[in-house]
N, CA, C and O atoms as a MOPAC input file, in Angstrom:
PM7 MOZYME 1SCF
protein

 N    108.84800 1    74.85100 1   149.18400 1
 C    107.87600 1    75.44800 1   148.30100 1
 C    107.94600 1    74.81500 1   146.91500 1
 O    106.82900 1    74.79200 1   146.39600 1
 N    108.84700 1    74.32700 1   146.20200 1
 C    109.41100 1    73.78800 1   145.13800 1
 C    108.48100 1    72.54300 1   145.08200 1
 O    107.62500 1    72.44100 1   144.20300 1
 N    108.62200 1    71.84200 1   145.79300 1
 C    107.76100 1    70.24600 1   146.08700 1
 C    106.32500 1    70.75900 1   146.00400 1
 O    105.64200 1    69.83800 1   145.55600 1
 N    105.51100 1    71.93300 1   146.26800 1
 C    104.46100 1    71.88300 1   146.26900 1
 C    104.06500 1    72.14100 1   144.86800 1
 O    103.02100 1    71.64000 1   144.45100 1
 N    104.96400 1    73.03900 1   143.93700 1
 C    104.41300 1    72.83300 1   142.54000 1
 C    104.72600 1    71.59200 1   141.70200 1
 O    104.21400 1    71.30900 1   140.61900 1
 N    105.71500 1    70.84500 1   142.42400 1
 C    106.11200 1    69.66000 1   141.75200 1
 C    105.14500 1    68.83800 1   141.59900 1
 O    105.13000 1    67.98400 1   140.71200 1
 N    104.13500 1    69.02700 1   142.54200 1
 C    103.02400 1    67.74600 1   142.47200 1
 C    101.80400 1    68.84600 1   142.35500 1
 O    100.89600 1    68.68400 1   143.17000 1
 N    101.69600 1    69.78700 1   141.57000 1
 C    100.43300 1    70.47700 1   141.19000 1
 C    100.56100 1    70.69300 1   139.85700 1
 O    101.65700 1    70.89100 1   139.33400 1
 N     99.12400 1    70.66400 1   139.02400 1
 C     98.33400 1    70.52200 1   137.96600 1
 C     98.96200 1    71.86100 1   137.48700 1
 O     99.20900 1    72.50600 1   138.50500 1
 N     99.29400 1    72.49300 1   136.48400 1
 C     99.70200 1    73.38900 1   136.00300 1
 C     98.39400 1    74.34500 1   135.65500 1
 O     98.42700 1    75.57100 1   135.55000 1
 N     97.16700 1    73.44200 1   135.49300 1
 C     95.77000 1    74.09100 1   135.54300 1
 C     95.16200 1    74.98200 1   136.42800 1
 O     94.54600 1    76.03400 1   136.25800 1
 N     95.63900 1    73.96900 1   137.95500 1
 C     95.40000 1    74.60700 1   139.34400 1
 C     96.24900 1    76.03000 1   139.52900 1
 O     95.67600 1    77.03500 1   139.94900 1
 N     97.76200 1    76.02900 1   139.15400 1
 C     98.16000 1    77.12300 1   139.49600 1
 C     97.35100 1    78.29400 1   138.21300 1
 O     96.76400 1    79.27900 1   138.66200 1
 N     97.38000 1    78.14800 1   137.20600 1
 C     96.94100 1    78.61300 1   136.41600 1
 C     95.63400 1    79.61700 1   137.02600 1
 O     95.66200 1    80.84700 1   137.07300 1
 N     94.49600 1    78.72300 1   137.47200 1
 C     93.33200 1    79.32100 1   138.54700 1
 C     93.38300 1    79.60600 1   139.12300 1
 O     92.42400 1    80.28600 1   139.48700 1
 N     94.79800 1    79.46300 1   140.18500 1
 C     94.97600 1    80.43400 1   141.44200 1
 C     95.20700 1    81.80400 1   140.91400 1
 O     94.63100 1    82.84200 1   141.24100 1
 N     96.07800 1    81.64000 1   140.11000 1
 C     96.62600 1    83.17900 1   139.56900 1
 C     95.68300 1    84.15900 1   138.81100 1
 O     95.97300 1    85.31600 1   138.50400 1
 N     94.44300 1    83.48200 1   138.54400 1
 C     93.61400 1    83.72500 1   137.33500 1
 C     92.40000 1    84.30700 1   139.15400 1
 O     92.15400 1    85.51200 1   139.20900 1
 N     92.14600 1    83.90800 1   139.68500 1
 C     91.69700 1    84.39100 1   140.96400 1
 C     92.13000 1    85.24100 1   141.62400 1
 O     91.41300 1    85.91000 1   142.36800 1
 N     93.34400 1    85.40500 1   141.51300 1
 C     94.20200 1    86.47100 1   142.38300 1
 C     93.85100 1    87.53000 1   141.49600 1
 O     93.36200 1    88.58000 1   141.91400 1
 N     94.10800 1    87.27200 1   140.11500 1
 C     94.18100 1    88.78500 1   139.01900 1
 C     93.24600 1    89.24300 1   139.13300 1
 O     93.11600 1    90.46700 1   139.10800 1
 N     91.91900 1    88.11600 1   139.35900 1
 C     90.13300 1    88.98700 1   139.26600 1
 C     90.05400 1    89.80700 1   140.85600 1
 O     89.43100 1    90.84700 1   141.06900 1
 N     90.80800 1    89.07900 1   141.79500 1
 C     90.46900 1    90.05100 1   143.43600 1
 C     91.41300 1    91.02800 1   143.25500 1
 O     91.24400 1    91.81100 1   144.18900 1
 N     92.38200 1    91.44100 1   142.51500 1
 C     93.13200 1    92.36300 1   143.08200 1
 C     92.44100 1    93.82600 1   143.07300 1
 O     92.53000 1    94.70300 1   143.93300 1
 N     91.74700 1    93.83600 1   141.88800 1
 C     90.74300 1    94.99700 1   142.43300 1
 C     90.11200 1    95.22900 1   143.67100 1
 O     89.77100 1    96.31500 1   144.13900 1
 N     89.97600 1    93.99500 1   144.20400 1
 C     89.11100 1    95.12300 1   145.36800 1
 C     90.11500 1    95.42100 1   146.53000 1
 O     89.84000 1    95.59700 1   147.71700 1
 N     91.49600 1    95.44000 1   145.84800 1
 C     92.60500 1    96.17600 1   147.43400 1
 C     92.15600 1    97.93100 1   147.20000 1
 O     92.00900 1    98.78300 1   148.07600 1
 N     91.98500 1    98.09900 1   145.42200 1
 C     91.79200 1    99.49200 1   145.24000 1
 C     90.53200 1    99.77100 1   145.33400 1
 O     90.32900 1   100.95400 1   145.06200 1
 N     89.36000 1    99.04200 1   145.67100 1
 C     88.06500 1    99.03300 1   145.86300 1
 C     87.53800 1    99.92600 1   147.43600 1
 O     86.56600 1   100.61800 1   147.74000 1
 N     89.10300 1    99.32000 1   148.33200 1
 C     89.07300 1    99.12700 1   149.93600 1
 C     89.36600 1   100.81700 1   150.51700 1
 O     89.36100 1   101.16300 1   151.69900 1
 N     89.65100 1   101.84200 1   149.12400 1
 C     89.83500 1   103.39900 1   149.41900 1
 C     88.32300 1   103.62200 1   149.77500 1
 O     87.29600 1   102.98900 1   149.53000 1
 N     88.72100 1   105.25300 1   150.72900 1
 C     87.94400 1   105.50300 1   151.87100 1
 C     86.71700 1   106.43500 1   150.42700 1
 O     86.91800 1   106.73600 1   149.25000 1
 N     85.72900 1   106.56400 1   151.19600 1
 C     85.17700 1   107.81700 1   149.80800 1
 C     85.18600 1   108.63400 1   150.22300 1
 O     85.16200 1   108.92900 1   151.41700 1
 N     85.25200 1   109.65000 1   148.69800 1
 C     85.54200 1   111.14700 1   148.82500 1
 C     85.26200 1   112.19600 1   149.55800 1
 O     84.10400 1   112.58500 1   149.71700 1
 N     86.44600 1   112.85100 1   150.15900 1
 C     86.15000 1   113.67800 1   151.26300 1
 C     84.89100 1   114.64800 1   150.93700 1
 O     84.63300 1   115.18700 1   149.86000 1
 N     84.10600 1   114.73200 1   152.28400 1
 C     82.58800 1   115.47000 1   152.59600 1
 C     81.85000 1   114.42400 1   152.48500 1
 O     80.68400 1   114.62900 1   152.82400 1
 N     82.12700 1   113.17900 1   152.07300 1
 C     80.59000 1   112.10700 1   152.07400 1
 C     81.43500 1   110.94000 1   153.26900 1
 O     82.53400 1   110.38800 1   153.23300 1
 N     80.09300 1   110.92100 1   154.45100 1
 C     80.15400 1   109.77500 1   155.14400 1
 C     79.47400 1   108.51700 1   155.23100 1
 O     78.30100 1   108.48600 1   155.60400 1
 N     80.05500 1   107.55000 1   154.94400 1
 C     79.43100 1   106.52000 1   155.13200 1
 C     78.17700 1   106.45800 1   156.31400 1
 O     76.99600 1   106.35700 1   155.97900 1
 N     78.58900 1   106.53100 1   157.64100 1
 C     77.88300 1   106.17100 1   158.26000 1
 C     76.71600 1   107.31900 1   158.36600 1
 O     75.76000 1   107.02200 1   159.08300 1
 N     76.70200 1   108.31800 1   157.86500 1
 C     75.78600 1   109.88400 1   157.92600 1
 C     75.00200 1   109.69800 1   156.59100 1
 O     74.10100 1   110.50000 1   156.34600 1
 N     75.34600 1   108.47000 1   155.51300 1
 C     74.62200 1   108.75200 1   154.40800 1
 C     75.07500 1   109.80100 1   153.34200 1
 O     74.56600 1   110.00900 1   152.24100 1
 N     76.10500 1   110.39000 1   153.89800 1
 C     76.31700 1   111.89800 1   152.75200 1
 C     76.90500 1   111.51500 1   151.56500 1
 O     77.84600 1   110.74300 1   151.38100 1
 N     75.94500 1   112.42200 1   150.43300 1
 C     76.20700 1   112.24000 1   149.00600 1
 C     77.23200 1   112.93700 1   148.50700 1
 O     77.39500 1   114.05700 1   148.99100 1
 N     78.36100 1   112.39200 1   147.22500 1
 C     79.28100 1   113.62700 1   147.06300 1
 C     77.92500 1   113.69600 1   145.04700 1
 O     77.88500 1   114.43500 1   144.06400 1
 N     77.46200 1   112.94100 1   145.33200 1
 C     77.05000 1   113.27500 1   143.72400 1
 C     75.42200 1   112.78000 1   143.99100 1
 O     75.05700 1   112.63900 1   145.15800 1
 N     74.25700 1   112.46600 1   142.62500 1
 C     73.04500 1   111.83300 1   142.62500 1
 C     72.77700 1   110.71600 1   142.88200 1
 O     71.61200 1   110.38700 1   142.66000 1
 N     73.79600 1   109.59900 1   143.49100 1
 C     72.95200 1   108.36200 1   144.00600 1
 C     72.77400 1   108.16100 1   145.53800 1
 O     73.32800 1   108.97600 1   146.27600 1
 N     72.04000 1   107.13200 1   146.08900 1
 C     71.59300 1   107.68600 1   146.66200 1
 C     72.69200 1   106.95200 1   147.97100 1
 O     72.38300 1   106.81600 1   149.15400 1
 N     73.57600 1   106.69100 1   147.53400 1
 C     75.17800 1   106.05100 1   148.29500 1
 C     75.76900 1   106.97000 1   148.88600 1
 O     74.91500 1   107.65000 1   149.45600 1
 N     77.19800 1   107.52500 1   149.13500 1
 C     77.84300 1   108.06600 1   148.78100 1
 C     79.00000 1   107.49700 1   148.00000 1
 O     79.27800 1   106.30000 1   147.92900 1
 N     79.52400 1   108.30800 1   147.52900 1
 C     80.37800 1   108.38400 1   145.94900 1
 C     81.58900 1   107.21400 1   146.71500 1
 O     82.13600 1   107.25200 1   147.81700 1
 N     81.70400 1   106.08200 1   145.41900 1
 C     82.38000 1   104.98300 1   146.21700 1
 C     82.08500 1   103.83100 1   146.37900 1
 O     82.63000 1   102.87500 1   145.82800 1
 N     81.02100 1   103.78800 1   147.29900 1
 C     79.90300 1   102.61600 1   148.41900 1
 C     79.59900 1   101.72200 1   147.08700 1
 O     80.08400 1   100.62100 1   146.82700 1
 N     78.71600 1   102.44300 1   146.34800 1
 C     77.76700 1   101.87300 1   145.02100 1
 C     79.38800 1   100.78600 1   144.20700 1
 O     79.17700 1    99.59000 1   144.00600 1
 N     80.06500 1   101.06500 1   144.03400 1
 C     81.35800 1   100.41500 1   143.18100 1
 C     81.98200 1    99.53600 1   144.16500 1
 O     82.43900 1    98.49200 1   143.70100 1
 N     82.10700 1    99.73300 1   145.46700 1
 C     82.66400 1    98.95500 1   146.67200 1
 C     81.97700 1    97.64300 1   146.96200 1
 O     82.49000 1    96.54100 1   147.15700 1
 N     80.66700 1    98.00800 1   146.94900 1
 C     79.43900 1    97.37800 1   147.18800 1
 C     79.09900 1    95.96500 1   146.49400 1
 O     78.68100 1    94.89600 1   146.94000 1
 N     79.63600 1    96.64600 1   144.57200 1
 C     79.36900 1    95.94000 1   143.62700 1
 C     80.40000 1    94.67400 1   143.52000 1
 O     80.18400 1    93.49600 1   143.23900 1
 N     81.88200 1    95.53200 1   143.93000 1
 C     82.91300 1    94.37000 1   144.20900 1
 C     82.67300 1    93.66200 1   145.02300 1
 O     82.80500 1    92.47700 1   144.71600 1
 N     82.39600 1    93.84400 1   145.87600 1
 C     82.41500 1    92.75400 1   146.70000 1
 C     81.38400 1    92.15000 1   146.71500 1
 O     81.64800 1    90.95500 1   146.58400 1
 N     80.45800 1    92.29700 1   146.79400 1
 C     78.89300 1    91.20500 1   145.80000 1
 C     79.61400 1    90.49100 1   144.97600 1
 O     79.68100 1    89.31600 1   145.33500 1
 N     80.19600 1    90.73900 1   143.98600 1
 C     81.23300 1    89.97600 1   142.74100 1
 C     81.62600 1    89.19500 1   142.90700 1
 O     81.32200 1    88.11400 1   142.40200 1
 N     83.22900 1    89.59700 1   144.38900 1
 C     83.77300 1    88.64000 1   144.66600 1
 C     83.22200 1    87.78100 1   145.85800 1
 O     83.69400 1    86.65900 1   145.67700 1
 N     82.64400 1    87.77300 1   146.70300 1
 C     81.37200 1    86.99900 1   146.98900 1
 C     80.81700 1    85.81500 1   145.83100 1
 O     81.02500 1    84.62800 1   146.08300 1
 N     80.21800 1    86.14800 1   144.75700 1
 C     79.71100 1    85.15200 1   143.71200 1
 C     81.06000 1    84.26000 1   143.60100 1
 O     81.14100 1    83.04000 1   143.74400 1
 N     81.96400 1    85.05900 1   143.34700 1
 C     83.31800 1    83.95600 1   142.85400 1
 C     84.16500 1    83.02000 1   143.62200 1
 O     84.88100 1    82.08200 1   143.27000 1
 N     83.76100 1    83.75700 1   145.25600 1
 C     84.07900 1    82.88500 1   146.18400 1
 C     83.46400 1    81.53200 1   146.62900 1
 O     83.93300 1    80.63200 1   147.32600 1
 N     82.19200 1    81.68000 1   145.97000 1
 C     81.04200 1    80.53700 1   146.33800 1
 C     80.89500 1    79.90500 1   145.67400 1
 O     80.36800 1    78.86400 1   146.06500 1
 N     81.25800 1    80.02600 1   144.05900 1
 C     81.26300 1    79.01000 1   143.10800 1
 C     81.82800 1    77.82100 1   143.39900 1
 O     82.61400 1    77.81400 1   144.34700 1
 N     81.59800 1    76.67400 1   142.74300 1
 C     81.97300 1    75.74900 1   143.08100 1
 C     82.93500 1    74.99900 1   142.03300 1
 O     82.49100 1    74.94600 1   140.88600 1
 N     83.92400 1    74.53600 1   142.21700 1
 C     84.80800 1    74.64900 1   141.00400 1
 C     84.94700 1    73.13600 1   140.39300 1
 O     85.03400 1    72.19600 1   141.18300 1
 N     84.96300 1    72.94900 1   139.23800 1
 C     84.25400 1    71.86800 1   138.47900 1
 C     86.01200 1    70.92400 1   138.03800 1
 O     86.18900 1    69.86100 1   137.44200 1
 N     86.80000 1    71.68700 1   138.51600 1
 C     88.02500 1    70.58400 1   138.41900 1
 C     88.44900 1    70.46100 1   136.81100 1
 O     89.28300 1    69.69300 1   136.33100 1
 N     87.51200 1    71.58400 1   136.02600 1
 C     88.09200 1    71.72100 1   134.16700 1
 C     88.31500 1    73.33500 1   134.28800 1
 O     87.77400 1    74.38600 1   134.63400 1
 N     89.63200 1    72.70200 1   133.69400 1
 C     90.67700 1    74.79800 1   134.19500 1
 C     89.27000 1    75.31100 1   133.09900 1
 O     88.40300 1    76.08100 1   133.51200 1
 N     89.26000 1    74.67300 1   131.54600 1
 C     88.26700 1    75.80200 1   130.68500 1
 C     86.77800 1    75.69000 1   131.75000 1
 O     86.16100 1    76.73900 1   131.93600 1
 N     86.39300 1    74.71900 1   132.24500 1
 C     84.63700 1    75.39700 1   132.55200 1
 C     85.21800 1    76.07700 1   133.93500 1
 O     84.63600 1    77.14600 1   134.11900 1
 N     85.78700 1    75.91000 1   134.54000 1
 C     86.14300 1    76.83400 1   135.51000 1
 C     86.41600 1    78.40100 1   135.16800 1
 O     85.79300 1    79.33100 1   135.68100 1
 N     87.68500 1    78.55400 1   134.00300 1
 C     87.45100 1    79.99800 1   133.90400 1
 C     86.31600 1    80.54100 1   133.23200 1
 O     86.35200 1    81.75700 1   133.41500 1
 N     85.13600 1    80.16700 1   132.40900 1
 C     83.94200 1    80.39300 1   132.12700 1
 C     83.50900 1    80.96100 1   132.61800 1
 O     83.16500 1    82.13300 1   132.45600 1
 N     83.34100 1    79.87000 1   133.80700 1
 C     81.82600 1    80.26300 1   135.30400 1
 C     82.92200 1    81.53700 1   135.52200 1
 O     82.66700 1    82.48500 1   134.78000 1
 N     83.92400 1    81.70500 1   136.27600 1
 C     84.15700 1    82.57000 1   137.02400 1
 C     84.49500 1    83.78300 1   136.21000 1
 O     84.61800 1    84.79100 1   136.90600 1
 N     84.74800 1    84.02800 1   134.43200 1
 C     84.55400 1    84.80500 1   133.70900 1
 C     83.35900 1    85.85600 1   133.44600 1
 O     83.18600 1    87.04800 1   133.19200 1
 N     82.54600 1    84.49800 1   133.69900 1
 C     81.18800 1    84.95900 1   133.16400 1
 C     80.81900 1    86.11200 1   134.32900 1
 O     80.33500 1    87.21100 1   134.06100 1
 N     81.14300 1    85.63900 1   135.66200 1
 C     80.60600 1    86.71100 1   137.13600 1
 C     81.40900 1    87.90600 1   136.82300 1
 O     80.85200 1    89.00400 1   136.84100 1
 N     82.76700 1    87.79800 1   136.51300 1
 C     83.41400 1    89.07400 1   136.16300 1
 C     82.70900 1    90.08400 1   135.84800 1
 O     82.23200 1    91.08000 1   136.39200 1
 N     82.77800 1    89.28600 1   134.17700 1
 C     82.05600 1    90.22800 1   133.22600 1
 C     80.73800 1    90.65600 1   133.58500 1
 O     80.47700 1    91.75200 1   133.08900 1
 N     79.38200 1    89.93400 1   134.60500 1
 C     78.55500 1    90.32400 1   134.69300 1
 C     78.89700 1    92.13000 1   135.95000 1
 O     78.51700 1    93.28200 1   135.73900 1
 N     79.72400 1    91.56000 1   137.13500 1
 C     80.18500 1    92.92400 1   137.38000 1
 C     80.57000 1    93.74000 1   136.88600 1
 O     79.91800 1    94.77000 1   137.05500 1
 N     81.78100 1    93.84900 1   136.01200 1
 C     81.74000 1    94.81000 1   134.88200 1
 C     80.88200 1    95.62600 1   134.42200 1
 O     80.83100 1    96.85600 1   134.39700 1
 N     79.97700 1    94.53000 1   133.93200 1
 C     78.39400 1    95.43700 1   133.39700 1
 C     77.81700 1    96.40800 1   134.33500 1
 O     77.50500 1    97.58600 1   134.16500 1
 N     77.72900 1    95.43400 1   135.64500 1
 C     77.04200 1    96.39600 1   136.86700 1
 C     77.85800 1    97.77200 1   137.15900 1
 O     77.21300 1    98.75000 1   137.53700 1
 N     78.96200 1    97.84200 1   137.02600 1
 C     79.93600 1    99.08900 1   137.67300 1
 C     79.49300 1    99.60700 1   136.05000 1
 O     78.77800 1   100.60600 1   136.14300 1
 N     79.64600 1    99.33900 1   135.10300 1
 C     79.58800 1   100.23100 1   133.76500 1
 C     77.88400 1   100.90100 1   133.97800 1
 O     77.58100 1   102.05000 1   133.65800 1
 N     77.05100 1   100.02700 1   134.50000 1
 C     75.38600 1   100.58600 1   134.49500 1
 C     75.72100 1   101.64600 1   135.46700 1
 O     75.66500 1   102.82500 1   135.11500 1
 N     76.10100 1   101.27500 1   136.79000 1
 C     76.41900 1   102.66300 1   137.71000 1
 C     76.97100 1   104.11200 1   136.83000 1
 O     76.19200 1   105.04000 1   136.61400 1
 N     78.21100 1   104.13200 1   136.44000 1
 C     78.28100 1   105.18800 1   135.78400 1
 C     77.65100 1   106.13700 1   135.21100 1
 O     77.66300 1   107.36200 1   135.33600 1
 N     76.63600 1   104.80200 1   134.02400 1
 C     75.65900 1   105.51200 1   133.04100 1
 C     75.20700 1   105.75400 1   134.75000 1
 O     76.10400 1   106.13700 1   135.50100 1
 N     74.50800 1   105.63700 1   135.03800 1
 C     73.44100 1   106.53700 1   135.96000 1
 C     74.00000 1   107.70300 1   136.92800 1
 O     73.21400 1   108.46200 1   137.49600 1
 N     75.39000 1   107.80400 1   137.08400 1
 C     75.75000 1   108.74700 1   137.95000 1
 C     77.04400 1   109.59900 1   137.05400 1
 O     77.49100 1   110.74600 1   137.04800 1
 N     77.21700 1   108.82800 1   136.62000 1
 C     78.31900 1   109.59900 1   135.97000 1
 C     78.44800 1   110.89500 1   135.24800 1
 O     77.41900 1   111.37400 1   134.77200 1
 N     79.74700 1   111.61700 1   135.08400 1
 C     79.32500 1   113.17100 1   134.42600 1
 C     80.23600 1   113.30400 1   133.45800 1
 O     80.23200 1   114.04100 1   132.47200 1
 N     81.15900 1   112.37700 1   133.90000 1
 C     82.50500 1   112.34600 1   132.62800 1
 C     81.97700 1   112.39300 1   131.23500 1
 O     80.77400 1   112.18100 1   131.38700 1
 N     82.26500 1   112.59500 1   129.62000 1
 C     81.73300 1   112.26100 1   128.75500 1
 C     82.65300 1   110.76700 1   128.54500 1
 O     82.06900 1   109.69500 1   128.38800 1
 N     84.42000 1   110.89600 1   128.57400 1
 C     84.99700 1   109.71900 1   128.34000 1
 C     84.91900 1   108.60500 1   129.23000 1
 O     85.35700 1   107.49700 1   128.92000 1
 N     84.19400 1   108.94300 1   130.69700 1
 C     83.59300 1   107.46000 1   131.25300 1
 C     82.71400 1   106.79000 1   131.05000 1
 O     82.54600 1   105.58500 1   131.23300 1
 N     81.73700 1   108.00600 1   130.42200 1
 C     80.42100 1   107.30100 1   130.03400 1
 C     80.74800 1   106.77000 1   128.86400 1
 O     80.08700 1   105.85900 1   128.36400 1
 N     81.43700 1   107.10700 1   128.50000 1
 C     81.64600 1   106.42800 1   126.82300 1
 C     81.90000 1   104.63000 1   126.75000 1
 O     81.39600 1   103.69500 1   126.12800 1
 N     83.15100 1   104.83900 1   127.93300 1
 C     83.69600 1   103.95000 1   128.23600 1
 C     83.00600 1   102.62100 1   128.71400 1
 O     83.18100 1   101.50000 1   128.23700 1
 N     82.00700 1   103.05700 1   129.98100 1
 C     81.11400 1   102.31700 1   130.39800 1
 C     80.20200 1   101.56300 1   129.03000 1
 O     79.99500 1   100.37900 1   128.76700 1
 N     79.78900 1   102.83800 1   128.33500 1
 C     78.49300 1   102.22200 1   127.11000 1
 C     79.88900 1   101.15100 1   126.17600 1
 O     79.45700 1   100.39000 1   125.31000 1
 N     80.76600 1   101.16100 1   126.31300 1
 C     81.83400 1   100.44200 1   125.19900 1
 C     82.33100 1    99.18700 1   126.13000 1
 O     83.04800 1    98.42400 1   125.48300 1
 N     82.14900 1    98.83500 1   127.33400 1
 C     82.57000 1    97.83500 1   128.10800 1
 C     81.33700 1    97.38700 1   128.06200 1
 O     81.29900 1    96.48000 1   127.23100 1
 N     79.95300 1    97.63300 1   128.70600 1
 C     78.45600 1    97.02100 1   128.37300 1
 C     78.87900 1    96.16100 1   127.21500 1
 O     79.36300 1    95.03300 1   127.31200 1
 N     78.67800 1    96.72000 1   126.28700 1
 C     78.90300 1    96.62500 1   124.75700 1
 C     80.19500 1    95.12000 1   124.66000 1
 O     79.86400 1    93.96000 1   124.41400 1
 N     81.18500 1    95.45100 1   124.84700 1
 C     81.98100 1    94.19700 1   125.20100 1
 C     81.63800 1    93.36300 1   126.07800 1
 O     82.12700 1    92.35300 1   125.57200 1
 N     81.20700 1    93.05200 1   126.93200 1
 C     81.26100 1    92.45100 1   128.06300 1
 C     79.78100 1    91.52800 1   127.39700 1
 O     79.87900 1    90.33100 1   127.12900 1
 N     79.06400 1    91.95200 1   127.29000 1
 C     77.98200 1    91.51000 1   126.94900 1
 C     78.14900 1    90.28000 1   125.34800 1
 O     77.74200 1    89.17500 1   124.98800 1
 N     78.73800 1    91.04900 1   125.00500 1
 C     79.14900 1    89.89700 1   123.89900 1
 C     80.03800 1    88.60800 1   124.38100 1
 O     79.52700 1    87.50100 1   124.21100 1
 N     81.29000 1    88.68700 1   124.95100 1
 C     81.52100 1    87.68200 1   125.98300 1
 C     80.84200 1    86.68000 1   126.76400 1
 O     80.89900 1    85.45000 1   126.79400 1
 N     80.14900 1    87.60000 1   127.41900 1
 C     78.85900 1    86.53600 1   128.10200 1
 C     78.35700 1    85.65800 1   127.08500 1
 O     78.52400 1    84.43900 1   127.08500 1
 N     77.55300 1    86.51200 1   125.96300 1
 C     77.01000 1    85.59200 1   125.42300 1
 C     78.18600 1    84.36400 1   124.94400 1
 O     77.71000 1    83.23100 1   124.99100 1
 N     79.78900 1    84.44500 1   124.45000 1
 C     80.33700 1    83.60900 1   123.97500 1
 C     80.37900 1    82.11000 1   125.22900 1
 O     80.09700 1    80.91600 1   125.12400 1
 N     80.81200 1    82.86000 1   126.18800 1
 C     80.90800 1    81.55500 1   127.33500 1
 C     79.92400 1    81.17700 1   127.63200 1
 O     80.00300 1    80.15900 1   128.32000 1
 N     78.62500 1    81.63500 1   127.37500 1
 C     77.66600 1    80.94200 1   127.68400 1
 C     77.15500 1    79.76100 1   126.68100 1
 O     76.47700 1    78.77600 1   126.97500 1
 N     77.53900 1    80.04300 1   125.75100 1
 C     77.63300 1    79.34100 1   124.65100 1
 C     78.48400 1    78.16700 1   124.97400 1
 O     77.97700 1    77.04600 1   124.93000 1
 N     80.18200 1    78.37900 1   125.40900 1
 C     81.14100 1    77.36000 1   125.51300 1
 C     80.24900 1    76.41400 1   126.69900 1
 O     80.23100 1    75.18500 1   126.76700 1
 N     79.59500 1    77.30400 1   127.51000 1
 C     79.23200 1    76.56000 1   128.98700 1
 C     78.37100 1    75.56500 1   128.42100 1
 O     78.55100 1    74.36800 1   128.64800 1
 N     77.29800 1    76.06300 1   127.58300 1
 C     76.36000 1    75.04000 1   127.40000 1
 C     76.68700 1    74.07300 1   126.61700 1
 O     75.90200 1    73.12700 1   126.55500 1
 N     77.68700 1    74.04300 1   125.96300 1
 C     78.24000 1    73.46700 1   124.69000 1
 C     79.15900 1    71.74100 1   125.62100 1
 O     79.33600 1    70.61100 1   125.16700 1
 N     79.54100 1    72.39700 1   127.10300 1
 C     80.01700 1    72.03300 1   127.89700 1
 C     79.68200 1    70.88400 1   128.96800 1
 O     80.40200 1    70.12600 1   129.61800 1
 N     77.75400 1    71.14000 1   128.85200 1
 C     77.36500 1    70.61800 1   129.63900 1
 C     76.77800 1    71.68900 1   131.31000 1
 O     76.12700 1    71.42700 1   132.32100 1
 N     77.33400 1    72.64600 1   130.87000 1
 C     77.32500 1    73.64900 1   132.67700 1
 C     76.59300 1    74.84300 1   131.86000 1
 O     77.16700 1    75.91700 1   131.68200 1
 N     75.03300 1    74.53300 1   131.28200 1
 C     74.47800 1    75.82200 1   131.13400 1
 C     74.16900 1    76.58600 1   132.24000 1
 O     74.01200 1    76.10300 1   133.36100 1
 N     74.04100 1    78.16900 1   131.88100 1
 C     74.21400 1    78.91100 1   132.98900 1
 C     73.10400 1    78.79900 1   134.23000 1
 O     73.10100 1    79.37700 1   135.31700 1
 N     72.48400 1    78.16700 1   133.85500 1
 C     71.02100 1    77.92000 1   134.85200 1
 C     71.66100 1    76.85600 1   135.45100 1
 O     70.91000 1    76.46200 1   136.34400 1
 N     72.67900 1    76.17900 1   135.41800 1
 C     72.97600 1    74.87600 1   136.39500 1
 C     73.95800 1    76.20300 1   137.29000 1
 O     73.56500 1    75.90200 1   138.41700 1
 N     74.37600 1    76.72600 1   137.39600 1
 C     75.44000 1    77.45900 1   137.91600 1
 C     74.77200 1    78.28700 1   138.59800 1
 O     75.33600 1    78.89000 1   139.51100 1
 N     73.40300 1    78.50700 1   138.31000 1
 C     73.34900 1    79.50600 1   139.20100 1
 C     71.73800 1    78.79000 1   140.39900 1
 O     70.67800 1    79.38200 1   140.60300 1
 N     72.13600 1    77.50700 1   140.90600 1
 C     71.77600 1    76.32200 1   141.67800 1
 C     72.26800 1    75.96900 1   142.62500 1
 O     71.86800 1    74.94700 1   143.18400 1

């Protein structure tokens, strides 16, 4: 095992680990949803039209899907960009779910304060991307 980092890019491991940290969410993604709602029956535990769960399960893995398909440009910085940028765009999506279903006051808060972050981010890497050569319209080709 020793020999295999001996002859790897310190960049590459860098992106493996930086990949692993963005999937590990969906091991906690992979819980069943809340008892009384069935997947396969459609049953709601709250107002969407999922059941409570599916909608956030759904979103991960759409996510990690995008991040699996990217195509990786061999520069550790435009690499973590692109695959930053999908993060953060999930982020947004699980924070929009909330606002629409949510009842918490400190989740919703939370959600409107991650939007709020996340969105500024985007705009920064999109900036580095284009600055880069990989505006976001080539990436998403």
């Amino acid at each position: 095992m020793t020999s295999f980092f001996k002859h790897t890019k310190p960049g590459s491991i860098a992106l493996v680990a930086l990949t692993a940290a963005l999937l590990q969410p969906l091991a906690y993604a992979q819980s069943p949803a809340k008892s009384g709602t069935d997947p396969m029956q459609g049953g709601k535990a709250g107002s969407s039209s999922m059941p409570a769960g599916m909608d956030m399960k759904a979103m991960m893995k759409n996510n990690n899907d995008k991040m699996s398909s990217m195509q990786m440009m061999g520069n550790t910085d435009i690499d973590f960009a692109m695959m930053m940028r999908v993060h953060h765009q999930g982020a947004i999506e699980m924070a929009e779910a909330e606002l629409l279903d949510g009842k918490d006051a400190q989740m919703r808060k939370m959600a409107k304060d991650i939007i709020a972050a996340q969105k500024k981010e985007i705009a920064q890497l999109d900036k580095f991307l284009a600055k880069s050569g990989h505006p976001v319209d080539k990436m998403n080709k």
